[in-house]
N, C-alpha and C positions, 0 to 999 in steps of 0.2 A: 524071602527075597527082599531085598534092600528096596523102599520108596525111591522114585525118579521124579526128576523135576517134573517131569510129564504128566507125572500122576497128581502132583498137588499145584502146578502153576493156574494162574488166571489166565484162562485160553482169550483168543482172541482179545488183547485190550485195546484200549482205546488209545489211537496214534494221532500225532498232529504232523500239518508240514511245516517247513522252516518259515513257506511263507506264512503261517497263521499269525496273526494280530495277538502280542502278548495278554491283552485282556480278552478274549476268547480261551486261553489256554488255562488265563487266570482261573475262569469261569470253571473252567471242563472242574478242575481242580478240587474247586472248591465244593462246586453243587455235590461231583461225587464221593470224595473226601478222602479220596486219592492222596500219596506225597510226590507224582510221577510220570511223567507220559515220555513213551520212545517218540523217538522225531522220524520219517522215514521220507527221503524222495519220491517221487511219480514211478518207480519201479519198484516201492514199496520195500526197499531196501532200508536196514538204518544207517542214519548220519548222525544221530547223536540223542542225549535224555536232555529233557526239561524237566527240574526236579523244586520243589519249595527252597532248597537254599541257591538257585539262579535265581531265583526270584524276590529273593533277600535282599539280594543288591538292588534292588530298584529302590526299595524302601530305605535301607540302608544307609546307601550312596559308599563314594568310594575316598579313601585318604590318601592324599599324596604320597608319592613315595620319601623318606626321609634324606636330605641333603646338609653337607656342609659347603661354605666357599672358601676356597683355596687360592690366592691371589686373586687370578679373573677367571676362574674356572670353578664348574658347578659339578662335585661328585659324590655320585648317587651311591644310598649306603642300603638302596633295595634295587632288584631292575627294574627301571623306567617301562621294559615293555609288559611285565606285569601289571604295575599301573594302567598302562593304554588297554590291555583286556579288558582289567576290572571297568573302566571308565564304560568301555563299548558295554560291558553289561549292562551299566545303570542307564545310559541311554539308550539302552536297545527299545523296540517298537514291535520284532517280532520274533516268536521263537527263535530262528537261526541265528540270530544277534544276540541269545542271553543263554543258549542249549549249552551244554557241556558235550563238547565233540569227544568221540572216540570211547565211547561208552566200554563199560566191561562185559563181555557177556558170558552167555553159556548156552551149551545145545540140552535139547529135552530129552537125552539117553542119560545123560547123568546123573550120580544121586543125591540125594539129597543131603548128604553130607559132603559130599564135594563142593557141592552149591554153598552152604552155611560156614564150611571153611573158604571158600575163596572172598564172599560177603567179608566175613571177618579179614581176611589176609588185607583186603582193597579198601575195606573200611567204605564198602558201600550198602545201602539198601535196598538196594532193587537190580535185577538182572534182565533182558531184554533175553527172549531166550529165542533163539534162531533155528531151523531149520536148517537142511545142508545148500539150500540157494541164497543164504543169507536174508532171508523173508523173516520179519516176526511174528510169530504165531503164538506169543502168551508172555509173560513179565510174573518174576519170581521176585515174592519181597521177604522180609522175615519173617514179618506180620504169620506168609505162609508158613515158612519152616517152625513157626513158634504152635502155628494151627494143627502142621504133624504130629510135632513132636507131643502135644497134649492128646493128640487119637490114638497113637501109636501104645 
């Protein structure tokens, strides 16, 4: 019988709220060694992941977007409201200002080769894995399916 997320996710992880102070989330981060926390509202719902490349940007900072002028006119050869995210990133102060909204997820019936193909397809590393109320109740990273796939 085929492995489930269930079986190999990290139950219960550790969640921030939006309003958390980015250097407390730094902290979580870092002390645990973590690349990742879900963000979840006061009904424990998620709103989004806080990951080390949101957190890039602060370090980073951000580049304008590129421009030519064109008589008296200024046209932007990226969009401008790209720019204004990225910008909100690197001055963001708390989670909800720097999270990556609308995260990818997955439920804990599926397996784990669904989960490793959809990682791949999303080109992400980590999944927030939800119950059917929308609650998180454990975070799938590769890390895991690399952990399986060597037991298996």
């Amino acid at each position: 019988m085929p492995k489930t997320v269930a079986d190999i996710m990290t139950h219960n992880p550790i969640v921030v709220r939006p309003e958390t102070p980015l250097k407390e989330a730094v902290q979580i981060i870092a002390e645990r060694h973590i690349s990742g926390l879900p963000v979840v509202d006061d009904a424990g719902k998620l709103v989004g992941i806080i990951s080390e490349t949101d957190l890039m940007w602060q370090e980073t900072g951000v580049t304008p977007p590129a421009y030519i002028m064109f008589l008296d006119s200024v046209i932007y050869l990226q969009n401008p409201a790209t720019y204004e995210r990225d910008l909100h990133k690197v001055l963001g102060q708390t989670v909800g200002e720097v999270m990556s909204k609308k995260p990818i997820t997955i439920s804990p019936d599926k397996t784990v080769k669904e989960a490793a193909q959809l990682m791949h397809d999303r080109n992400v590393h980590r999944l927030p894995v939800l119950d059917s109320a929308g609650q998180v109740i454990g975070i799938l990273t590769r890390g895991d399916i690399i952990r399986a796939m060597a037991a298996s």
